[in-house]
C-alpha positions in Angstrom: 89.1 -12.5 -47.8 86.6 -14.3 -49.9 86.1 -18.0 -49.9 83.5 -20.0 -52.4 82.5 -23.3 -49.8 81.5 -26.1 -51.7 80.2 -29.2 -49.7 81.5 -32.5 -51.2 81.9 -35.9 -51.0 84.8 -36.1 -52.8 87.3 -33.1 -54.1 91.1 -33.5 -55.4 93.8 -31.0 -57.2 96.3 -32.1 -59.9 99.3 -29.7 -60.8 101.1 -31.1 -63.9 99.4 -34.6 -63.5 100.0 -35.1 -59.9 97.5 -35.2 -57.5 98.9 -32.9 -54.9 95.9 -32.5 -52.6 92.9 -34.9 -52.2 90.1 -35.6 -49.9 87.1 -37.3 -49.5 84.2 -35.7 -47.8 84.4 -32.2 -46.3 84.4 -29.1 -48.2 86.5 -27.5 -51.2 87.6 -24.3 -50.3 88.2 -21.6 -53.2 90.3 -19.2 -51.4 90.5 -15.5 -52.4 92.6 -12.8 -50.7 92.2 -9.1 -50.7 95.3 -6.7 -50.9 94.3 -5.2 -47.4 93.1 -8.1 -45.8 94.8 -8.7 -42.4 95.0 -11.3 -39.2 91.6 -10.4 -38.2 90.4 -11.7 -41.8 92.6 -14.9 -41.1 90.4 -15.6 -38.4 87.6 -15.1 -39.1 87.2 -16.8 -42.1 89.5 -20.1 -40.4 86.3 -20.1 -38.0 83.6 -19.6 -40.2 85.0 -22.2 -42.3 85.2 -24.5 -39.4 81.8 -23.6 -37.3 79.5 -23.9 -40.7 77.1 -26.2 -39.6 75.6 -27.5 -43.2 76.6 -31.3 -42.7 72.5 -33.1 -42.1 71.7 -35.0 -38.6 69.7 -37.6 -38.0 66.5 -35.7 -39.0 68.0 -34.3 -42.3 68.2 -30.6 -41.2 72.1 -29.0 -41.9 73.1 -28.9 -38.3 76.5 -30.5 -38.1 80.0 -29.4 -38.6 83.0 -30.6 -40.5 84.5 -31.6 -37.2 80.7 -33.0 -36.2 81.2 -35.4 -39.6 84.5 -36.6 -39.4 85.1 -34.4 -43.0 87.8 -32.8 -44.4 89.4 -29.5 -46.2 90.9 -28.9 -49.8 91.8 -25.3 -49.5 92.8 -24.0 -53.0 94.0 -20.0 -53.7 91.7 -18.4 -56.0 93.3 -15.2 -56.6 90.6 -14.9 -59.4 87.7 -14.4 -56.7 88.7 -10.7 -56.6 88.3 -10.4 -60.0 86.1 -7.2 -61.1 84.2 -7.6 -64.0 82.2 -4.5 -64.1 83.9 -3.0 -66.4 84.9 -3.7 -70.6 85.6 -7.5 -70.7 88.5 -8.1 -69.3 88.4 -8.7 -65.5 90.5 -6.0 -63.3 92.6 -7.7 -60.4 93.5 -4.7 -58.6 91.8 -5.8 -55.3 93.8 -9.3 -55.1 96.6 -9.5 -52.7 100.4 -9.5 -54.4 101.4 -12.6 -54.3 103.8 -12.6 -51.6 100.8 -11.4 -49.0 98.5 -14.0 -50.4 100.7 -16.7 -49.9 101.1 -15.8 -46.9 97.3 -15.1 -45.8 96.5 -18.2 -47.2 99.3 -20.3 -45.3 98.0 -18.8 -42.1 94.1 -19.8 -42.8 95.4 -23.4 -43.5 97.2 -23.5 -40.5 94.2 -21.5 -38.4 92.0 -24.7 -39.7 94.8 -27.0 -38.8 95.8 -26.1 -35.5 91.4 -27.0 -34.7 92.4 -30.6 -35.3 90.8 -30.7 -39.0 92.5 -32.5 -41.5 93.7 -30.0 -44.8 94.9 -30.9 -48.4 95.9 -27.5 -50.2 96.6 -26.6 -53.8 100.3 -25.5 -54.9 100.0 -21.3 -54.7 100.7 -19.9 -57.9 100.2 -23.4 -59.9 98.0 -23.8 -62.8 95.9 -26.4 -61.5 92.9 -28.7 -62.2 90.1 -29.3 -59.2 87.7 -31.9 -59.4 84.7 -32.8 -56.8 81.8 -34.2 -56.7 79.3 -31.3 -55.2 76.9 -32.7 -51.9 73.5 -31.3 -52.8 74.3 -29.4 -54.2 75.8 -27.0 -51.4 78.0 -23.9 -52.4 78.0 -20.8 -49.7 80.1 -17.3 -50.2 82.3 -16.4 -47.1 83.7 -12.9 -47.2 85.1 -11.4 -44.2 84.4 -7.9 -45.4 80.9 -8.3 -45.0 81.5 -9.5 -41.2 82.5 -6.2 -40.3 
C-alpha cells in the first residue's frame, strides 16, 4: 500500500460538481493499493497515517499528531500510485489492486483511521475526480507499507 501524505490546511474533492468530501486542516491522503497487499498493510499504514507526528508545538519543531491538532483526513484512492513508468511511455498498472480488492482495502484503512476517533472525508472509488488543497509548508511524505517490512 502506498500513500502520498500531504499536510494541509485545507483539502476538498468534487465528483461531477459536488463536493463529496471536504476538510479543513489535517492531511490529504492519496491512497494507492497493491494487488497483494493484505490486512497487515491495512494496518499499518491506518497507524502510520495516524501516529505521524509533523503537526509544529509550541517551539516550532513537527512533534504533534493529527489527533494532537484537532485535524482531519481526506482519503482519496489513487490507483495511479502504482503506476510503472519505467518502461516506453505509457505507464503499466499491473501492480494496482483490481478494483474489487482496492475498494475493499481502502474501505478498511478509512474505517482503521475511523474507529481511532479521527474524523475522515473520502473520495468516490472509481470517480473521476477533482482535489483541491492548500499544501502546509509545504509538507508531502511517501508511506508504503512494503518498505516496512
Amino acid at each position: 500500500m502506498r500513500a502520498v501524505v500531504q499536510r494541509v490546511t485545507s483539502a476538498s474533492v468534487t465528483v461531477d460538481g459536488e463536493v463529496v468530501g471536504q476538510i479543513g486542516r489535517g492531511f490529504l491522503v492519496l491512497l494507492g493499493v497493491a494487488h497483494d497487499d493484505e490486512q497487515a498493510d491495512v494496518i499499518y499504514t491506518a497507524q502510520k497515517l495516524i501516529g505521524l507526528r509533523v503537526f509544529e508545538d509550541d517551539d516550532g519543531k513537527m512533534n504533534r499528531a493529527l489527533q494532537d491538532v484537532g485535524g482531519a483526513m481526506l482519503i482519496v484512492s489513487q490507483f495511479t500510485l502504482y503506476g510503472d513508468c519505467r518502461k516506453g511511455r505509457r505507464p503499466s498498472f499491473i501492480a494496482a489492486a483490481p478494483p474489487e480488492k482496492a475498494d475493499s482495502l481502502y474501505r478498511q484503512v478509512v474505517a482503521e483511521v475511523r474507529g481511532q476517533g479521527i474524523h475522515v472525508e473520502t473520495g468516490r472509488f472509481q470517480a473521476s475526480m477533482q482535489v483541491e488543497l492548500v499544501n502546509d509548508g509545504p509538507v508531502t511524505l511517501l508511506v508504503d507499507s512494503r518498505k516496512a517490512f
